[in-house]
C-alpha positions in Angstrom: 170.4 -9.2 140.0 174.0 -7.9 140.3 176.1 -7.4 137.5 179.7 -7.7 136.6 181.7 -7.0 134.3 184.9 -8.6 133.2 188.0 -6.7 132.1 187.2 -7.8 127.9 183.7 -6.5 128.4 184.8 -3.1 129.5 187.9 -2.9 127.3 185.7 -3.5 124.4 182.6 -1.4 125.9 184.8 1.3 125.9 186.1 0.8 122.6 182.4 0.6 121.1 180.8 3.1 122.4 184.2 6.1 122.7 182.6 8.2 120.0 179.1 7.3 120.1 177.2 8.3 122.8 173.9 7.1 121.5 174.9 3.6 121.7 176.5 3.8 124.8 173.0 4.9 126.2 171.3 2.1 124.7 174.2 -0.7 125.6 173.1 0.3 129.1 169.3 0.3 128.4 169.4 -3.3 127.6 171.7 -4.6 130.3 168.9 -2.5 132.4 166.3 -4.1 131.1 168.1 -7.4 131.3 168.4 -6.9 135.3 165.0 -6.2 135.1 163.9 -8.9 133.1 166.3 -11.3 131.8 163.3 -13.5 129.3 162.2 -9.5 127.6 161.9 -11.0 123.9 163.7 -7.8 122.9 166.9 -9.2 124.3 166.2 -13.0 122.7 168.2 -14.7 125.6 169.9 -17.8 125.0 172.0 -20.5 126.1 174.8 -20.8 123.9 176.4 -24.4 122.3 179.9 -25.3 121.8 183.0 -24.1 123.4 180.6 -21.7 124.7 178.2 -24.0 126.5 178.6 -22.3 129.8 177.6 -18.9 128.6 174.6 -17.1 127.6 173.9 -14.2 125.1 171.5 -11.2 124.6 170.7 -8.9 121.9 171.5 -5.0 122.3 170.4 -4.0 118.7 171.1 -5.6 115.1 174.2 -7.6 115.0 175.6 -6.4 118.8 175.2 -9.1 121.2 176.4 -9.3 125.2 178.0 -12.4 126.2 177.3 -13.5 130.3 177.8 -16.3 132.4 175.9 -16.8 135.4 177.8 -16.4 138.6 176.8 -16.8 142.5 174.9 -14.2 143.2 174.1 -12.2 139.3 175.6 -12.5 136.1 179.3 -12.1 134.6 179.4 -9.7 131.4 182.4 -11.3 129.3 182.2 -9.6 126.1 180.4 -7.6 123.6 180.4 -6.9 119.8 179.0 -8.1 116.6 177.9 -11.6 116.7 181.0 -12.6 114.8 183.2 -11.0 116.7 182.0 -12.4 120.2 181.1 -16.2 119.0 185.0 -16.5 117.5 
Protein backbone atom coordinates (compact mmCIF):
# COMPACT_ATOMS: atom_id res chain seq x y z
CA UNK A 1 0.00 0.00 0.00
CA UNK A 2 1.56 3.48 -0.75
CA UNK A 3 1.64 6.13 1.49
CA UNK A 4 1.35 9.81 1.43
CA UNK A 5 1.67 12.35 3.36
CA UNK A 6 0.12 15.76 3.32
CA UNK A 7 1.97 19.00 4.09
CA UNK A 8 -0.05 19.24 7.98
CA UNK A 9 1.13 15.67 8.66
CA UNK A 10 4.73 16.45 8.02
CA UNK A 11 4.67 19.96 9.47
CA UNK A 12 3.35 18.51 12.65
CA UNK A 13 5.45 15.13 12.35
CA UNK A 14 8.30 17.20 12.42
CA UNK A 15 7.19 19.23 15.12
CA UNK A 16 6.41 15.97 17.34
CA UNK A 17 9.02 14.05 17.00
CA UNK A 18 12.29 17.31 16.66
CA UNK A 19 13.61 16.37 20.03
CA UNK A 20 12.52 12.89 20.56
CA UNK A 21 13.99 10.42 18.64
CA UNK A 22 12.25 7.53 20.31
CA UNK A 23 9.00 8.54 19.16
CA UNK A 24 9.97 9.33 15.86
CA UNK A 25 11.05 5.61 15.61
CA UNK A 26 7.86 4.32 16.79
CA UNK A 27 5.56 7.02 14.70
CA UNK A 28 7.17 5.09 11.80
CA UNK A 29 6.81 1.57 13.37
CA UNK A 30 3.09 1.92 13.25
CA UNK A 31 2.54 3.49 9.98
CA UNK A 32 4.90 0.29 8.99
CA UNK A 33 2.88 -1.93 10.51
CA UNK A 34 -0.24 -0.19 9.20
CA UNK A 35 1.16 -0.85 5.43
CA UNK A 36 1.52 -4.08 6.54
CA UNK A 37 -1.60 -4.69 8.07
CA UNK A 38 -4.03 -1.97 8.25
CA UNK A 39 -6.89 -4.29 10.90
CA UNK A 40 -3.41 -4.98 13.55
CA UNK A 41 -5.71 -4.37 16.82
CA UNK A 42 -2.61 -2.42 18.08
CA UNK A 43 -3.53 0.30 15.70
CA UNK A 44 -7.54 0.13 16.59
CA UNK A 45 -8.48 1.36 13.02
CA UNK A 46 -11.54 3.23 12.52
CA UNK A 47 -13.83 5.02 10.42
CA UNK A 48 -14.38 8.31 11.76
CA UNK A 49 -18.17 10.30 12.19
CA UNK A 50 -18.85 13.81 11.71
CA UNK A 51 -17.16 16.40 9.77
CA UNK A 52 -14.69 13.73 9.56
CA UNK A 53 -16.70 11.04 7.86
CA UNK A 54 -14.39 10.64 5.05
CA UNK A 55 -11.38 9.86 7.17
CA UNK A 56 -10.04 7.14 9.14
CA UNK A 57 -7.78 7.05 12.26
CA UNK A 58 -5.08 4.77 13.92
CA UNK A 59 -3.41 4.64 17.22
CA UNK A 60 0.52 5.21 17.52
CA UNK A 61 0.63 4.96 21.39
CA UNK A 62 -1.62 6.48 24.29
CA UNK A 63 -3.36 9.57 23.31
CA UNK A 64 -1.28 9.99 19.58
CA UNK A 65 -3.51 9.10 16.77
CA UNK A 66 -2.82 9.41 12.70
CA UNK A 67 -5.46 10.71 10.72
CA UNK A 68 -5.75 9.10 6.79
CA UNK A 69 -8.01 9.08 4.00
CA UNK A 70 -8.04 6.58 1.50
CA UNK A 71 -6.82 7.64 -1.87
CA UNK A 72 -6.56 5.77 -5.41
CA UNK A 73 -3.97 3.70 -5.14
CA UNK A 74 -2.83 3.85 -0.74
CA UNK A 75 -3.66 6.05 1.80
CA UNK A 76 -3.39 10.04 2.52
CA UNK A 77 -1.67 10.83 6.10
CA UNK A 78 -3.46 14.27 7.03
CA UNK A 79 -2.48 14.78 10.51
CA UNK A 80 -1.23 13.65 13.70
CA UNK A 81 -1.25 14.50 17.45
CA UNK A 82 -3.20 13.89 20.56
CA UNK A 83 -6.69 12.87 19.98
CA UNK A 84 -7.90 16.32 20.86
CA UNK A 85 -5.71 17.97 18.90
CA UNK A 86 -6.49 15.99 15.47
CA UNK A 87 -10.53 15.50 16.04
CA UNK A 88 -10.80 19.61 16.52
Amino acid sequence: MNVYLSKNFDKFFKKLTKNNPSLKEKIKEKITLFQENPHHPSLKLHKLKGKMVEDWSFSVEGNLRIVLTYVDDGVLLVDIGSHDEVYK
